[in-house]
N, C-alpha and C positions, 0 to 999 in steps of 0.2 A: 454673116459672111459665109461661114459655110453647110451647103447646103443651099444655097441663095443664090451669092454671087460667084462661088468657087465651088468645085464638086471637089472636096477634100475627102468627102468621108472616105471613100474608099481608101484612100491614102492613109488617114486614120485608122481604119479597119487591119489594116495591113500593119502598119507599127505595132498597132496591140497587139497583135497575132504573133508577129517575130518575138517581141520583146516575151511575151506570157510564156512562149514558145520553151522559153530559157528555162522558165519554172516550173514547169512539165502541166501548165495550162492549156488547155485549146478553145478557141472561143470560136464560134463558124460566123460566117455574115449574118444570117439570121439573127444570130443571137445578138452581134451589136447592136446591129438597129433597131431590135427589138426595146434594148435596154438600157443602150448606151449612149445613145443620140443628147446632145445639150447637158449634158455633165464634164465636168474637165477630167485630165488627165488620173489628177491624183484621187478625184473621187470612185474612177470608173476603175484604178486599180485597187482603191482599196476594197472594192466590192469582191474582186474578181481572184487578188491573190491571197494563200491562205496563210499565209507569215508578215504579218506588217511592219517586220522586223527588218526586209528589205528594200520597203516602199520607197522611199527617198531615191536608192539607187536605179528603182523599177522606172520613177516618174523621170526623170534624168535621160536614162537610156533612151524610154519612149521618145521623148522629148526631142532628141537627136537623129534618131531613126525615121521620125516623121521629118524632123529637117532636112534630112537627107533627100527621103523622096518626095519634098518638096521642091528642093532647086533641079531638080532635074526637068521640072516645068510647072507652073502654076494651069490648072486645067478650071476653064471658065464656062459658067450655064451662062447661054448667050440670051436668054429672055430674060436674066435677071440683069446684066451689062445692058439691054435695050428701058428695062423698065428707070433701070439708074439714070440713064440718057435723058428721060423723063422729066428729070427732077429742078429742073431749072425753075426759077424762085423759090423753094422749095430748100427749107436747110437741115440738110442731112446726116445725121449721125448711126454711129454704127456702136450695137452692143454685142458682143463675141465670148465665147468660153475658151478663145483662141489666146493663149500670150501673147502680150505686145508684140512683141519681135516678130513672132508669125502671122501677126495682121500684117503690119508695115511691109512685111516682104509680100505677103500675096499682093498685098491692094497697090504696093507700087510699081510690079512683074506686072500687073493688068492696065497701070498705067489711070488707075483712077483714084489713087491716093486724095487729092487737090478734093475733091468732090465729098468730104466727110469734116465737117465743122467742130465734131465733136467722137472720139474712141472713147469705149473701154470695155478694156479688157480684162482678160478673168484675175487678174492680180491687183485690180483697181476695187474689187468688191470683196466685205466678207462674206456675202455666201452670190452665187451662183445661180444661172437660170436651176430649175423652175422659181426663185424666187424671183422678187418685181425688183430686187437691187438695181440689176445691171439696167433694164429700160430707165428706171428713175432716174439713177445718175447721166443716161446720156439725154434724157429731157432737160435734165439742169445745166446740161454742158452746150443747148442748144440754147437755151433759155425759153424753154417753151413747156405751157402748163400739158399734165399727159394727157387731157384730154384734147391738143389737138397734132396730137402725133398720131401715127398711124404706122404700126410696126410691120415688117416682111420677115414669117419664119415658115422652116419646114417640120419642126417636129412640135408631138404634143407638149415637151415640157417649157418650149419656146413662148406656143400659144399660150400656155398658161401662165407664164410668167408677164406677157404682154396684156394677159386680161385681168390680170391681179393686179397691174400697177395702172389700169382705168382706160388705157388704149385700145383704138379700134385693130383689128389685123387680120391681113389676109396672110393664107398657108399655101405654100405650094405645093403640090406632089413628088417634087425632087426626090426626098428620101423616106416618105413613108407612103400608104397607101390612106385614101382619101378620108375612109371611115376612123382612123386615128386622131382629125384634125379638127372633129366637126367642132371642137371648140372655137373657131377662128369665126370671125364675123365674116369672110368668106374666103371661100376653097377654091384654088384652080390650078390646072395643067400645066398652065402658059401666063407667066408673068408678063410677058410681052404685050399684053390685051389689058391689063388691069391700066384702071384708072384711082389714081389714088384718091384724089376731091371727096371722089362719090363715097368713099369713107368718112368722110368729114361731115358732121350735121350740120355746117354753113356750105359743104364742098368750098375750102379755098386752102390755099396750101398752106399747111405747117412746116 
């Protein structure tokens, strides 16, 4: 989802940055998405703050500050809303480092809620991309073996979590630069152009 279908990071970038802000942290863009990309909340603070004795309150804050400037609009990569468009016969499930709550709201703001057969979210798994948890359990929630799914992620801990759990997948360039990605069975610009089949060794939709 993000990174994909919603251009959140920055909006993520931005919570971290406020809330770290408090604790006399400062983290610049670079550095998130250098480091921070597909980890959740509470991992990415425990890296970052040097009292873990605040954590709870840190993850909380964050928590609310991105929900904030999330209702003030949900902001959509329209190749990946075009490649979703795509997806008819095709049953579609979404794996997230995003809390329920803040899936539901982006994907129902975009109005394509209906179009995911199967969530989950990072409070559905014990651990978190880069492991293959999250793809697995939304393979099982689609009821489809993982070799004929075919994942969409932008960062490398994504990709690797989709090729540890036996999936084909293409990365986009959204949030990282292209040489990050080469682990993805393939790489592109523009999701709008991909064809998912041709990831498939029968090509037919999962």
């Amino acid at each position: 989802m993000d990174g994909v279908l919603i251009d959140s990071e920055p909006l993520h970038c931005r919570a971290f940055q406020d809330i770290l802000a408090l604790y006399g942290v400062q983290v610049t863009e670079e550095e998130y998405y250098a480091t921070c990309l597909v980890y959740s909340d509470r991992e990415v603070l425990e890296r970052l703050l040097p009292d873990v004795r605040g954590l709870d309150g840190a993850v909380a804050a964050k928590e609310r500050r991105y929900w904030e400037l999330l209702e003030a609009g949900v902001p959509a990569f329209q190749d990946g809303l075009v490649l979703l468009a795509k997806t008819e016969g095709w049953r579609v499930g979404l794996a997230t480092g995003s809390i329920r709550r803040e899936a539901e709201l982006a994907l129902r703001s975009l109005g394509i809620r209906e179009r995911f057969r199967a969530i989950v979210a990072r409070e559905d798994c014990g651990k978190g991309k880069p492991d293959p948890e999250p793809y697995l359990r939304a393979a099982d929630g689609l009821g489809l073996p993982p070799r004929r799914c075919v994942v969409v992620e932008d960062a490398p801990g994504g990709v690797r979590a989709a090729k540890s759990a036996g999936m084909a997948c293409v990365a986009v360039t959204h949030s990282c630069a292209r040489e990050r990605l080469v682990e993805a069975d393939l790489v592109v610009d523009d999701l709008a152009a991909v064809e998912l089949a041709s990831l498939l060794a029968d090509g037919g939709p999962g």
